[in-house]
N, C-alpha and C positions, 0 to 999 in steps of 0.2 A: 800473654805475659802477665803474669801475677804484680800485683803493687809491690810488694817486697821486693821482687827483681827490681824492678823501674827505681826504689828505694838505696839500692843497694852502695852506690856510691855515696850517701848521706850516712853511712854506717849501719849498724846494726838496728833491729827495732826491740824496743825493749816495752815490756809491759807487767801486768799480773794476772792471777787467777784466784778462782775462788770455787772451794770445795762444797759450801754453806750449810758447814756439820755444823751442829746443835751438841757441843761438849761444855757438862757440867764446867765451871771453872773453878781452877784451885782451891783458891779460895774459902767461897762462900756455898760452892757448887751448887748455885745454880742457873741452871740453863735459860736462855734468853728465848722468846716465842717465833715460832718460824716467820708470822710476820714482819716482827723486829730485825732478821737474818736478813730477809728479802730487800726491806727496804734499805738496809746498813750493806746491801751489797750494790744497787743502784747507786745509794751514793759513797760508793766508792769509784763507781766506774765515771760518776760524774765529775768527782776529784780528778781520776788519772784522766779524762781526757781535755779538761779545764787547764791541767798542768803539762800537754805535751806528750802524753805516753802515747805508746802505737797501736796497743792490743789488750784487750780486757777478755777473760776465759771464763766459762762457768761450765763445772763437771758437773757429772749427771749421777747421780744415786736413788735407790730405790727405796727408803730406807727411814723409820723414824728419826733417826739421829742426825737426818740430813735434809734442810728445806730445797735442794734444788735437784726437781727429779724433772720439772718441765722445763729443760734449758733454754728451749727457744720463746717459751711464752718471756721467761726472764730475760732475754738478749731483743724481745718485741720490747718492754717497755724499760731499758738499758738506752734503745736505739731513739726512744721521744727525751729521753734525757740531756742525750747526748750530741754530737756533731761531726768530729772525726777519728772519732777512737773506732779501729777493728772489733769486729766481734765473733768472738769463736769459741762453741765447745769446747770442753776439757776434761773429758772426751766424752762423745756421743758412743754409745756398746752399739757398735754397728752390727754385732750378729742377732740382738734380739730388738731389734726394731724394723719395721719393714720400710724399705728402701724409699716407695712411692712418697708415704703418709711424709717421712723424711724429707726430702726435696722440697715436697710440697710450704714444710715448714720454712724451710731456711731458704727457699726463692722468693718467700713471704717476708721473709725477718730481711732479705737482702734487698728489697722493695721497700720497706718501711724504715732502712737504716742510709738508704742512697747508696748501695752499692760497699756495704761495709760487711759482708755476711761470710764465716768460714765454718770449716768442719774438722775438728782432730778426732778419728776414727781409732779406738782400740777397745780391749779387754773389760779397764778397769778393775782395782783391789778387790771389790766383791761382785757376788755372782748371784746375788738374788734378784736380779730378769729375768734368768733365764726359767724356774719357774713357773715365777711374777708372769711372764709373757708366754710360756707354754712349749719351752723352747729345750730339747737337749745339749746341755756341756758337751758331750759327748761326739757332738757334730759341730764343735767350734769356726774348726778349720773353713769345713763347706759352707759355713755360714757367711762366716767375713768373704770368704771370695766372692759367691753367689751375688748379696749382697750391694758389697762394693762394685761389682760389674753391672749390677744393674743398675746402681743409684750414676756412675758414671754413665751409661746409657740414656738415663735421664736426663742426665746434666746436658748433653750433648745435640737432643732429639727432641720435636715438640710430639713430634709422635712417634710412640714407639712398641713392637711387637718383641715380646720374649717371651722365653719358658721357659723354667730351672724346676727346681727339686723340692722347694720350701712356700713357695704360695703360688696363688693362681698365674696361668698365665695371662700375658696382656696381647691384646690385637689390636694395632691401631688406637693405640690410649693414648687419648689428648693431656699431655702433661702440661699441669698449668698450678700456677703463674707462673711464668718464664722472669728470670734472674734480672736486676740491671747488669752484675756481671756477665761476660758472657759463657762462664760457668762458676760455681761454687769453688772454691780454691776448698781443697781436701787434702788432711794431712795423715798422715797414720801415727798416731801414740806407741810408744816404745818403754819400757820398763827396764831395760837392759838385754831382752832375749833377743839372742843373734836371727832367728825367724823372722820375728818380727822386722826390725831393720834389715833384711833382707830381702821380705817380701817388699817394702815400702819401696826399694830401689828396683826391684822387677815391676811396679806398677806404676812406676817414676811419679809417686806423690811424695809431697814433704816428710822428713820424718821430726817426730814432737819426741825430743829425748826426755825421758825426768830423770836428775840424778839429783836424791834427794839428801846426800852424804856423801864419807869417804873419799878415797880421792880420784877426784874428776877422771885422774889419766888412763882410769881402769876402764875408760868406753871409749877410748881411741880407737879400740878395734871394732867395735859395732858402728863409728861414723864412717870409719874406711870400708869395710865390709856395704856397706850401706851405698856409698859413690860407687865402687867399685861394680857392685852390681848391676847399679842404675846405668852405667855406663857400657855394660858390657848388654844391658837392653836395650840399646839405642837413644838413650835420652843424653842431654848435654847435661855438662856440669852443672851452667845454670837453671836448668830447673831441678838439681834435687836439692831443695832446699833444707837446711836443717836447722831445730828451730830447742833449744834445751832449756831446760824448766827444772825449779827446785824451792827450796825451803829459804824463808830470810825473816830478818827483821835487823832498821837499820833507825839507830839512834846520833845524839853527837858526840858520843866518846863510844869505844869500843866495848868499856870495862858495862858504860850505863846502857848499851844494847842488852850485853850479856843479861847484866843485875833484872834490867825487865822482860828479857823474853824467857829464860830460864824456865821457870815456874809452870808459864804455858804451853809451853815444847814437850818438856817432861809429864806434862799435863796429859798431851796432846798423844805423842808416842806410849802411855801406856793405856789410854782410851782407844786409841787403833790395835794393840796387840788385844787387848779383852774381847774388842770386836771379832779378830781374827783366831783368838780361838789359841793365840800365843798364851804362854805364861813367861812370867820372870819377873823381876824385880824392877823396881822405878830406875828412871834416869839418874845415876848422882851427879852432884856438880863437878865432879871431876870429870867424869864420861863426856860430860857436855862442852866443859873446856877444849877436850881433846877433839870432841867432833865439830866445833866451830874454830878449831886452828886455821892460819892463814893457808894450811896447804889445801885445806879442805871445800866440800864442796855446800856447805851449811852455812848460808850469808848471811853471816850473824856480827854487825861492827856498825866503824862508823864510814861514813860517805867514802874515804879513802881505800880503807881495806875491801868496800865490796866493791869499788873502781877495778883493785889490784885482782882481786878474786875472779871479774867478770873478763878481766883481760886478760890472764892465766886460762882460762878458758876457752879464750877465744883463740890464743896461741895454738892450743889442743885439738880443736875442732872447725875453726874457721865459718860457724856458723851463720846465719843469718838473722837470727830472731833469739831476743832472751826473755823469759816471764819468770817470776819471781809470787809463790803464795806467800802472803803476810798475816794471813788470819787465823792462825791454827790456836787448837787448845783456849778457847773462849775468853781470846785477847782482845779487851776491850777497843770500840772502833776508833776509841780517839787515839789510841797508840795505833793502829794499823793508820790512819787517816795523816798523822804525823811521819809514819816511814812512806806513805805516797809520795808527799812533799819533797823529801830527802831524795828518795829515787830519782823523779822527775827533774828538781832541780838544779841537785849536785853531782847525781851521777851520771844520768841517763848524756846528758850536755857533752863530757868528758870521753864518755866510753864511745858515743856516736863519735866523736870528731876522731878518737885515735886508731876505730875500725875502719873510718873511712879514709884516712891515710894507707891504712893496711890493704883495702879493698881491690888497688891494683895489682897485689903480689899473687903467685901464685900458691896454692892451696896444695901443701904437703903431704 
């Protein structure tokens, strides 16, 4: 049984994550050095666990623009910082990484953290691993399964024999270090495709939603689709856990969220579309008003509205887990280090006590 189950009656676990792009900023545009990034992401995570959050994430990129491509080396010295904050991917490309070298990491990091060590397994926005690693797109599908069945194998086995299609096989391989867990809690990442959350409820691991906008209600059908699955695979309710993730930034008034995150949002989203190869035009502030309205899923206010936001949410999806990125667009860390505060403090307090009222109802 996962902490988060055992949790579950305390409400929801709420945290953040962190992508650790290197984007010029507005401004003065210029970018800050991936050392600067590394350590401004440490101590963040020292913040949210000093202040009571549950789970701290670090996504994995391959990629100039981005200091964190060795997630676990960073979640290794995250875990001497820190005490009992979570620690988890966001998200580990489980097709172009080999399964073994994996486990081997995160039974390491989960040994060095006391038993604080996760994994949210998907795709990711870009594709340069595969490659980076030598790996066909092409063979996506085969990969993640192949994979994941093995790294569960691992998880499960101190020794273990297999064969697949994509590396050697193993005979009798001593998997080591074995876990303080008694296995890695592994989640699968979801972007919206109904496969994805599909496959997550056939393999009854958690699924990690991001809905990084628009409104929430439009992936009601990929949580249910998602249960529904899992259920009709033989797993209980309570383990498919679902866990949603998205964009924020939280000040003392709404209007003075808006006023400072604006700049580096707009910043932010047209430095990802140039990456992706999108065109169009900057964010104006009117789009932006419209995409952090209170119906929306862009937590952009003060402690109340993203109370009201994470509870409309919760209404929709009955989740287990919420993380929240604060760093986008080369927003300086004393503003990201002040919306920790406010989360932790004003919110996180609020939202746990009203899920956990909620926690005995049944799940729609």
């Amino acid at each position: 049984m996962s902490n988060s189950i055992q949790k579950e009656h305390q409400g929801i676990e709420i945290g953040i994550y962190t992508l650790g792009d290197l984007v010029p900023g507005p401004y003065h545009r210029e970018t800050i050095s991936s050392r600067q990034r590394l350590q401004e992401m440490i101590e963040a995570a020292k913040l949210a666990d000093e202040a009571g959050l549950d789970i701290f994430g670090v996504g994995e990129h391959h990629r100039l623009d981005y200091a964190a491509s060795a997630t676990s080396v960073i979640l290794a010295a995250i875990a001497q910082a820190t005490k009992q904050i979570k620690l988890t991917s966001a998200t580990t490309v489980l097709t172009t990484t080999d399964p073994v070298r994996l486990f081997e990491e995160y039974a390491t990091l989960d040994l060095l953290s006391n038993g604080r060590a996760e994994i949210i397994a998907g795709r990711g926005a870009f594709l340069e691993s595969f490659p980076l690693f030598g790996y066909d797109l092409n063979d996506y599908d085969e990969l993640f399964m192949e994979n994941f069945e093995l790294f569960q194998q691992l998880n499960q086995q101190e020794r273990v024999s297999w064969q697949g299609k994509f590396r050697p096989p193993l005979q009798e391989a001593e998997i080591a270090p074995r876990p303080v867990q008694q296995q890695i809690p592994m989640w699968i990442g979801s972007g919206g495709s109904l496969i994805s959350a599909e496959r997550a409820g056939k393999l009854g691991t958690g699924m990690a939603l991001a809905i990084l906008g628009g409104a929430p209600n439009r992936f009601q059908a990929l949580v249910e689709a998602y249960r529904e699955t899992g259920l009709a695979a033989g797993y209980k309710l309570s383990e498919l856990q679902v866990a949603i993730t998205g964009h924020g930034y939280i000040s003392t008034t709404i209007q003075q969220a808006k006023d400072e995150y604006y700049p580096y949002y707009a910043n932010y989203r047209q430095y990802v579309d140039q990456q992706l190869g999108r065109s169009g035009s900057s964010l104006s502030r009117e789009d932006f008003e419209q995409m952090s309205s209170p119906e929306t899923a862009l937590f952009v206010g003060d402690p109340q509205l993203i109370i009201d936001k994470m509870m409309h949410q919760y209404e929709l999806f009955g989740h287990q887990r919420f993380m929240l990125q604060l760093d986008v667009g080369g927003i300086p860390f004393s503003k990201v280090a002040r919306s920790i505060e406010l989360l932790a403090t004003r919110v996180a307090p609020v939202v746990r006590q009203e899920t956990s009222k909620a926690a005995t109802k049944p799940i729609v």
